[in-house]
C-alpha positions as a Markdown table, in Angstrom:
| # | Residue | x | y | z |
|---|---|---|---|---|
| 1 | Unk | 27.0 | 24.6 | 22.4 |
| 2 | Unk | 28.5 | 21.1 | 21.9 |
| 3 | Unk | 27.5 | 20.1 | 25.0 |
| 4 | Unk | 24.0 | 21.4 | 24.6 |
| 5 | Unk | 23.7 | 19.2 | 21.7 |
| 6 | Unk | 25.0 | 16.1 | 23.2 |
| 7 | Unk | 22.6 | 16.6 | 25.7 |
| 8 | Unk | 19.7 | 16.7 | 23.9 |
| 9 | Unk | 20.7 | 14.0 | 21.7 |
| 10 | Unk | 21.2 | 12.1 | 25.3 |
| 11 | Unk | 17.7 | 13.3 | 26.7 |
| 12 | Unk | 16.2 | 12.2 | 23.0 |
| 13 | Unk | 17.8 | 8.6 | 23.3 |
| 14 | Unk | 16.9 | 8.2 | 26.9 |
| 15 | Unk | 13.1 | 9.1 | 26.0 |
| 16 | Unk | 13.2 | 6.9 | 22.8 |
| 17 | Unk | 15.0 | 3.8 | 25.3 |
| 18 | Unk | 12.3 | 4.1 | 27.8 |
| 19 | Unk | 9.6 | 4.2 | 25.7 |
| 20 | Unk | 10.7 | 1.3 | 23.8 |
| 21 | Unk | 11.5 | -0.7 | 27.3 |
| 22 | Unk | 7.7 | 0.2 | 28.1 |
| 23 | Unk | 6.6 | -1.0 | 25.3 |
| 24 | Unk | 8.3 | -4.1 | 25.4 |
| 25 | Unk | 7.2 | -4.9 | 29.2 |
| 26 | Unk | 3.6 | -3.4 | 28.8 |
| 27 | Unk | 1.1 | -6.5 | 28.7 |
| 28 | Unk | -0.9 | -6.5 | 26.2 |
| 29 | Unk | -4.1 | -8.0 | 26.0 |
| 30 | Unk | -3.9 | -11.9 | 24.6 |
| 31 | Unk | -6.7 | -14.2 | 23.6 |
| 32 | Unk | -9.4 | -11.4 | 23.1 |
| 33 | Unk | -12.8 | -13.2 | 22.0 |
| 34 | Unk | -16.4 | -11.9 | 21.9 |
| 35 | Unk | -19.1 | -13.9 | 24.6 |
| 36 | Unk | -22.6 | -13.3 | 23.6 |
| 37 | Unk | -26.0 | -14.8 | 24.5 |
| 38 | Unk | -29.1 | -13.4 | 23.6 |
| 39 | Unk | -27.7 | -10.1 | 22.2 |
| 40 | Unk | -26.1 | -9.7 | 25.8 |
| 41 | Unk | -22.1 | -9.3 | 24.9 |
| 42 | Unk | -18.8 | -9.0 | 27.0 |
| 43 | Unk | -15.6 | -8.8 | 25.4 |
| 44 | Unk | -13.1 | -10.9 | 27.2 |
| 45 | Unk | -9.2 | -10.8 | 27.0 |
| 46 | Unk | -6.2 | -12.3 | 29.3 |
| 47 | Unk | -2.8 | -10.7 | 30.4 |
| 48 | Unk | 0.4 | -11.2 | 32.4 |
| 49 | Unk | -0.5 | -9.5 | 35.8 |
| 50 | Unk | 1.0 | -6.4 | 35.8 |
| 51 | Unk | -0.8 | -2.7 | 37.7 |
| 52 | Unk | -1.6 | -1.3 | 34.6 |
| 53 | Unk | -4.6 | -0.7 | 33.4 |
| 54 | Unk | -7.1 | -1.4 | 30.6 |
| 55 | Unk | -8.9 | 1.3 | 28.6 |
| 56 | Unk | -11.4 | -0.2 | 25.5 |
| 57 | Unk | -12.6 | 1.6 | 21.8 |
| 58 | Unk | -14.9 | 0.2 | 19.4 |
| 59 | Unk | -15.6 | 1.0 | 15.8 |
| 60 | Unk | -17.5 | -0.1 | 13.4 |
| 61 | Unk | -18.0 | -1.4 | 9.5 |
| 62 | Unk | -14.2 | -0.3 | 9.0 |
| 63 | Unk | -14.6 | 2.8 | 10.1 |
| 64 | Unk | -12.0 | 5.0 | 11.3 |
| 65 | Unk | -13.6 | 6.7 | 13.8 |
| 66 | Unk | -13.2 | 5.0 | 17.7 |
| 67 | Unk | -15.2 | 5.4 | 20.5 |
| 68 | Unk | -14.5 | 4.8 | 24.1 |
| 69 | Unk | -16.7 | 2.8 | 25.9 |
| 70 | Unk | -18.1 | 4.7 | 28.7 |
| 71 | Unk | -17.9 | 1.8 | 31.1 |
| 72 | Unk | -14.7 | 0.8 | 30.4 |
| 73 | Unk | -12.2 | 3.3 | 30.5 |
| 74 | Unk | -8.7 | 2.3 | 32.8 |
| 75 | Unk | -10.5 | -0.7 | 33.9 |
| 76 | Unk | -8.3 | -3.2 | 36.5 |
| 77 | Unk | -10.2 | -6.2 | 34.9 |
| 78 | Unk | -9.9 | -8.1 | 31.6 |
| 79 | Unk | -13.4 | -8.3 | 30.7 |
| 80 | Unk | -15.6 | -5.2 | 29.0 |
| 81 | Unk | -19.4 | -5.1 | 29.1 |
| 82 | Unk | -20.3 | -3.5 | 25.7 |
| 83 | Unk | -23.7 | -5.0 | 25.2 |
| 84 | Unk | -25.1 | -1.5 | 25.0 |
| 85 | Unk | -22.7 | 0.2 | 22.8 |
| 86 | Unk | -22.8 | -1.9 | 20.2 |
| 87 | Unk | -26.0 | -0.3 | 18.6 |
| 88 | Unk | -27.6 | -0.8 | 15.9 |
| 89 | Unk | -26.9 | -4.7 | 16.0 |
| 90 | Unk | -26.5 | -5.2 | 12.8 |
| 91 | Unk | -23.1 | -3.6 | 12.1 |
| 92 | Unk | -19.8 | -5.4 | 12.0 |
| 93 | Unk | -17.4 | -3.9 | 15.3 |
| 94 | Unk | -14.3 | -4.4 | 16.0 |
| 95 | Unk | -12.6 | -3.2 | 19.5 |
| 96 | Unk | -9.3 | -2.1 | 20.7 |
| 97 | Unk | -8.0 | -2.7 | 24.1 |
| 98 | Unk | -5.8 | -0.3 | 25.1 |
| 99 | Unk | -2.6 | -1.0 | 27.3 |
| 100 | Unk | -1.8 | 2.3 | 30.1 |
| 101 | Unk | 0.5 | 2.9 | 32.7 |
| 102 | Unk | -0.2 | 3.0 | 36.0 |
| 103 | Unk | 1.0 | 6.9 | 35.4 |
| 104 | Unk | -1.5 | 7.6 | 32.1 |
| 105 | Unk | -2.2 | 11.3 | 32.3 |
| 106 | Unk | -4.9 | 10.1 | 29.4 |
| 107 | Unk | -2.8 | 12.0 | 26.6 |
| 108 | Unk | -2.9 | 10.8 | 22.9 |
| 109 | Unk | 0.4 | 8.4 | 23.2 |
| 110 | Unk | 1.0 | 5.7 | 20.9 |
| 111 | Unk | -0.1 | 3.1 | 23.5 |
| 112 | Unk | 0.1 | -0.8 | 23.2 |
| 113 | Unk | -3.2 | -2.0 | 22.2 |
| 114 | Unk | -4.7 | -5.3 | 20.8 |
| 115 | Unk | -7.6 | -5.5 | 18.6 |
| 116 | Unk | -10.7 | -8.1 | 18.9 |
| 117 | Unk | -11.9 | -10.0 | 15.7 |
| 118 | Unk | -14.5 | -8.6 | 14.3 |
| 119 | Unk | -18.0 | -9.4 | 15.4 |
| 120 | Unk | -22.0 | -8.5 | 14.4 |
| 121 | Unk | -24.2 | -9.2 | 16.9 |
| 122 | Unk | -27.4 | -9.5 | 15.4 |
| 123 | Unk | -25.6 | -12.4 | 12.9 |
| 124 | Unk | -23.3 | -14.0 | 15.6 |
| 125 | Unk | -24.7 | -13.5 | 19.3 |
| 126 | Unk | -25.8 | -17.5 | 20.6 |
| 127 | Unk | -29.4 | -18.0 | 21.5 |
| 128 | Unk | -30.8 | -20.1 | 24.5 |
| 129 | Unk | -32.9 | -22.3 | 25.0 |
| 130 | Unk | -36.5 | -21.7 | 24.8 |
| 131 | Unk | -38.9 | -22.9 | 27.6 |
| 132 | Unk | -42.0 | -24.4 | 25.7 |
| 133 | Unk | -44.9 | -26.3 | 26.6 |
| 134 | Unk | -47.0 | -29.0 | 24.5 |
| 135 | Unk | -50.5 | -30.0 | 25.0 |
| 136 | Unk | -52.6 | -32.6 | 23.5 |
| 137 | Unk | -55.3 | -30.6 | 21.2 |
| 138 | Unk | -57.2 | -33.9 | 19.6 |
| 139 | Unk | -56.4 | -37.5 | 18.8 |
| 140 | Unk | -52.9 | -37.6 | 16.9 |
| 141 | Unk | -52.4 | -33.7 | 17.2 |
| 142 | Unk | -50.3 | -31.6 | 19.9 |
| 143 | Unk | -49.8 | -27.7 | 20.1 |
| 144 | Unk | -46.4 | -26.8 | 20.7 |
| 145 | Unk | -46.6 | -23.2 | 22.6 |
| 146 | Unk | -42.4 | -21.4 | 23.0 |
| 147 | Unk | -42.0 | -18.8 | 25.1 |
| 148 | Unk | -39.1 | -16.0 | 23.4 |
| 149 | Unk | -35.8 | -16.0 | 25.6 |
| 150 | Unk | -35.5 | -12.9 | 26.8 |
| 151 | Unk | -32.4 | -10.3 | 26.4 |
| 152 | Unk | -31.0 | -7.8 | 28.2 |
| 153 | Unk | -32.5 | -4.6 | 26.4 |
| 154 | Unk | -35.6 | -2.4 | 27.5 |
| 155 | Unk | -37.6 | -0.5 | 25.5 |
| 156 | Unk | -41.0 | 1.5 | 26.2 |
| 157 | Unk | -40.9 | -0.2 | 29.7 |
| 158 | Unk | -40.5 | -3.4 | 29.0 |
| 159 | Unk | -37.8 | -6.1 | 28.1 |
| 160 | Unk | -37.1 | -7.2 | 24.8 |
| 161 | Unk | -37.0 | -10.8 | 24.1 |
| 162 | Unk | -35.4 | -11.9 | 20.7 |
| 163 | Unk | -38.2 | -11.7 | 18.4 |
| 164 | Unk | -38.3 | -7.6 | 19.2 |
| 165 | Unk | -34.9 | -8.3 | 18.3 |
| 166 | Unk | -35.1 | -10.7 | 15.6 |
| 167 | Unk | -38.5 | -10.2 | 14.3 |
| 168 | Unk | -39.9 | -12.2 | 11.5 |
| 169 | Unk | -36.2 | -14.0 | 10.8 |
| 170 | Unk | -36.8 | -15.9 | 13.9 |
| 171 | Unk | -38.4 | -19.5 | 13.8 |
| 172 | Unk | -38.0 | -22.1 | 15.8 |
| 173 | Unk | -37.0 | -25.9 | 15.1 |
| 174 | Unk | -39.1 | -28.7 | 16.7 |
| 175 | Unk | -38.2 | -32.1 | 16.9 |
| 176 | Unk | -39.8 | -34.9 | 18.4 |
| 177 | Unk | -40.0 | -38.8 | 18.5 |
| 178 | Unk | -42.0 | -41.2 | 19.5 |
| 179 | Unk | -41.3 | -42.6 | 23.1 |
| 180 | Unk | -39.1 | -45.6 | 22.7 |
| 181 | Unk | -38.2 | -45.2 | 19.5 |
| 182 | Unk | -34.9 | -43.8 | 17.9 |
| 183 | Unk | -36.0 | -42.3 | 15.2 |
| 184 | Unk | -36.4 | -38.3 | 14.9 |
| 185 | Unk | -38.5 | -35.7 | 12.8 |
| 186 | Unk | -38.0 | -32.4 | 12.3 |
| 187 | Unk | -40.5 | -29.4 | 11.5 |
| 188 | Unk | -39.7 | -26.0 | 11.5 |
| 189 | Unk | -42.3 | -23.2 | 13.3 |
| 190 | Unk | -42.0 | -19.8 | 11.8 |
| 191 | Unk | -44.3 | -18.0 | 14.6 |
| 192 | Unk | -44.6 | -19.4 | 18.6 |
| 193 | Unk | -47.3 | -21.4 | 18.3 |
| 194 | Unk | -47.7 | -24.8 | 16.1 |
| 195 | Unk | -49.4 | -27.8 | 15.7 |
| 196 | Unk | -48.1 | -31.3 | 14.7 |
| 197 | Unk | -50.5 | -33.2 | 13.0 |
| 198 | Unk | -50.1 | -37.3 | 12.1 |
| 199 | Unk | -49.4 | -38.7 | 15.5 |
| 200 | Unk | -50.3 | -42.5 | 16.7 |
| 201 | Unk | -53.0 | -42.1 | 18.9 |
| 202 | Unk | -52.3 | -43.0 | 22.7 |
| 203 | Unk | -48.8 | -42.9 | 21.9 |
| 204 | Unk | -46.2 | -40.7 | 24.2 |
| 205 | Unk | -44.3 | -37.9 | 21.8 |
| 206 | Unk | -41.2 | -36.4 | 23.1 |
| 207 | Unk | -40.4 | -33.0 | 21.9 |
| 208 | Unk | -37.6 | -30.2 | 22.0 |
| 209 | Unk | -37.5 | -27.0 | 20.1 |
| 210 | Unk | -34.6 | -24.4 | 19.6 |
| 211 | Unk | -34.2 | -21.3 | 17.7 |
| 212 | Unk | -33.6 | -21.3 | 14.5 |
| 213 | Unk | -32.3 | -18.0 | 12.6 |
| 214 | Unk | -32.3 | -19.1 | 8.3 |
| 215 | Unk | -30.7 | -16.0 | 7.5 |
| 216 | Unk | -27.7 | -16.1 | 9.4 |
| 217 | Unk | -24.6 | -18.2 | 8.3 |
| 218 | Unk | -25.0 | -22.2 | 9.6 |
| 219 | Unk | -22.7 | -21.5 | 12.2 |
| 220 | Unk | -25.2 | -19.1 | 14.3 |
| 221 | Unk | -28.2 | -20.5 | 13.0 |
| 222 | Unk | -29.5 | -22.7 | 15.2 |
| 223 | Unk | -29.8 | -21.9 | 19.2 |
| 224 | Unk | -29.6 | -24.5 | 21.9 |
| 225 | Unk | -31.8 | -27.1 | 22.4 |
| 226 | Unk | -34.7 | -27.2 | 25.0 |
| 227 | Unk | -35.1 | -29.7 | 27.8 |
| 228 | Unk | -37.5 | -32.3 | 26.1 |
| 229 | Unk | -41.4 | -32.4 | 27.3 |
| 230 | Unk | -43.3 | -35.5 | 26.5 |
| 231 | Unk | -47.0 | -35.9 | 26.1 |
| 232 | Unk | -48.7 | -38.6 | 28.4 |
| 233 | Unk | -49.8 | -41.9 | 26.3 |
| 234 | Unk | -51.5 | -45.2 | 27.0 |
| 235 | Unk | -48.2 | -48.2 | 27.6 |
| 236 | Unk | -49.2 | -51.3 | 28.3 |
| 237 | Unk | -47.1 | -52.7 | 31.8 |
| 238 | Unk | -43.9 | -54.0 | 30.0 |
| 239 | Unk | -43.6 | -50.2 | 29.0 |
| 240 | Unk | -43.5 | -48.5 | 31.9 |
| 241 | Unk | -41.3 | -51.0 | 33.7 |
| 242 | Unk | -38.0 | -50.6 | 33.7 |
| 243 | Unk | -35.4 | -53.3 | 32.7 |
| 244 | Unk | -34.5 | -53.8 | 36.4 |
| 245 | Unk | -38.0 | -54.4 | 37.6 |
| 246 | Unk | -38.6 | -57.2 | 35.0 |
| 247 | Unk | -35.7 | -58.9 | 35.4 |
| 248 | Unk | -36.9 | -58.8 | 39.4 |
| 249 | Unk | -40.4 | -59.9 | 38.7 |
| 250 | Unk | -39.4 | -62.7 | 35.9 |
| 251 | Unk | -37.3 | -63.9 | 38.7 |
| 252 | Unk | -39.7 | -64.1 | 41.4 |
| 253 | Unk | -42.2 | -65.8 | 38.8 |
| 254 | Unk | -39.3 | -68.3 | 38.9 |
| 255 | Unk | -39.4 | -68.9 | 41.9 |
| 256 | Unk | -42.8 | -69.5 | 42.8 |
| 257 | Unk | -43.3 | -71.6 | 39.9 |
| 258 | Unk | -39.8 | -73.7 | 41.7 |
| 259 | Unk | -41.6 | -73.7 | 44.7 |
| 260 | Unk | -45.2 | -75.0 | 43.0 |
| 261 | Unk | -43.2 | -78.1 | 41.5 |
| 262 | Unk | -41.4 | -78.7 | 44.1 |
| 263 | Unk | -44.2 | -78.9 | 46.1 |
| 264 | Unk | -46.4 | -80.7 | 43.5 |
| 265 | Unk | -43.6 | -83.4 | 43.6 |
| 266 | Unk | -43.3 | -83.8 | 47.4 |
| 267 | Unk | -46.9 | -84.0 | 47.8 |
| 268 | Unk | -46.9 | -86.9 | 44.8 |
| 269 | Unk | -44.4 | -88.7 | 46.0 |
| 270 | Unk | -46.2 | -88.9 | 49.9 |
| 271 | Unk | -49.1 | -89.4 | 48.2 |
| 272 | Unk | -47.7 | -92.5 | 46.5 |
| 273 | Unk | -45.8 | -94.0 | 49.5 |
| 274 | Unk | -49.0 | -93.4 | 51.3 |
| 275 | Unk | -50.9 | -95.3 | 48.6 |
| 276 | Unk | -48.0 | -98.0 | 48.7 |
| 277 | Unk | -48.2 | -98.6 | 52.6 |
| 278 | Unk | -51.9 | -99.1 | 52.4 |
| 279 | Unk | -52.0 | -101.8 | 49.7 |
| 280 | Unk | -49.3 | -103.7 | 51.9 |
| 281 | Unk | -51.5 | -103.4 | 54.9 |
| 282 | Unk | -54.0 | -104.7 | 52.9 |
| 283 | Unk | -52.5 | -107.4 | 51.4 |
| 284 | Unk | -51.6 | -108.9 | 54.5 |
């Protein structure tokens, strides 16, 4: 009976030591962060390289209720596409990445696992930039005309862009500035479509827009800028040359005016030895 006992308290030790030796050499997940753009999101993590494998849950608002993630469930790699679990968008999640053996029989053991900060992806995913046109519409007046990025969702056949998303908190800023000049204006669209009014005429405007979200916090409120379009405009020659090519043409006026004098001198100075000769011949 002794012996029984000692070696069940032996078999009890040896478990507890090899679970705690697991635990211990198990690699967690390290530096887990949230990458979104236009309401597509990964979550992304790094580890020691080890064969074990990755499983990932998400919950929600502080609930206590986790869900696997269909797609990533004893996953090899350290990233975990959850752009289309994390529905609605408008709820705070938080994920757990779950450490397992290369022998998980997918039992309900106390795991190693790291958790993600939290993150809402309607309030926190980044925007893109917006491709946009501008066209002159009369003297002193463009229309500014933004296409909606689009995201990775599809409803009713079609994709969404982030206004489906967004709807009427999306607006977009513009900013522009007259070609050649440093300083800048800005004016905020609410819809995709605007006009800016007040312009020099047969001036060049240069103009970039981004999306701009007022109800988020200031960190996510603004999305990246645009590449910058400019509207055609009337410069005189100085304007559309470039430093380089008046220098080169300043210089080359130089030096046909050297030439001229030069020139204008030589010829003098024959014409006055000429003129000099002749009254000697004349004299004599």
């Amino acid at each position: 009976m002794a012996s029984m006992r000692i070696a069940l308290c032996l078999g009890v030790y040896m478990s507890a030591w090899i679970i705690t030796v697991a635990d211990e050499h198990a690699p967690q997940a390290e530096n887990v962060l949230w990458v979104s753009l236009d309401f597509k999101t990964l979550l992304m993590w790094t580890t020691t390289p080890s064969t074990n494998t990755f499983t990932v849950q998400y919950s929600w608002d502080n609930s206590e209720k986790w869900i696997k993630s269909p797609n990533c469930i004893q996953i090899e790699e350290t990233e975990c596409d959850l752009t289309t679990d994390l529905e609605p968008l408008d709820r705070t999640y938080t994920a757990k990445i779950q450490t397992e053996p290369t022998d998980y029989d997918n039992g309900d053991d106390d795991l190693p696992h790291t958790y993600s900060p939290p993150f809402n992806p309607y309030g926190q995913s980044e925007i893109s930039a917006a491709n946009f046109t501008v066209e002159v519409v009369e003297e002193g007046k463009v229309r500014v005309n933004i296409e909606d990025p689009l995201t990775s969702f599809h409803k009713y056949g079609r994709q969404l862009t982030i206004r489906d998303i967004l709807k009427g908190d999306l607006q977009y800023k513009i900013s522009y500035y007259k070609s050649g000049n440093t300083g800048k204006r800005d004016i905020i669209f609410k819809s995709n479509k605007g006009e800016v009014s007040g312009l020099d005429a047969d001036q060049s405007y240069c103009f970039m827009v981004a999306a701009f979200i007022p109800s988020r916090d200031k960190l996510h409120q603004q999305g990246a800028w645009s590449i910058q379009q400019c509207t055609p405009g009337q410069k005189n020659v100085f304007q559309e040359l470039s430093l380089g090519a008046l220098v080169g043409g300043l210089f080359i006026l130089l030096l046909i005016l050297i030439v001229i004098i030069t020139v204008t001198v030589v010829c003098c100075r024959r014409r006055n030895r000429a003129s000099q000769i002749y009254q000697s011949s004349t004299v004599v």
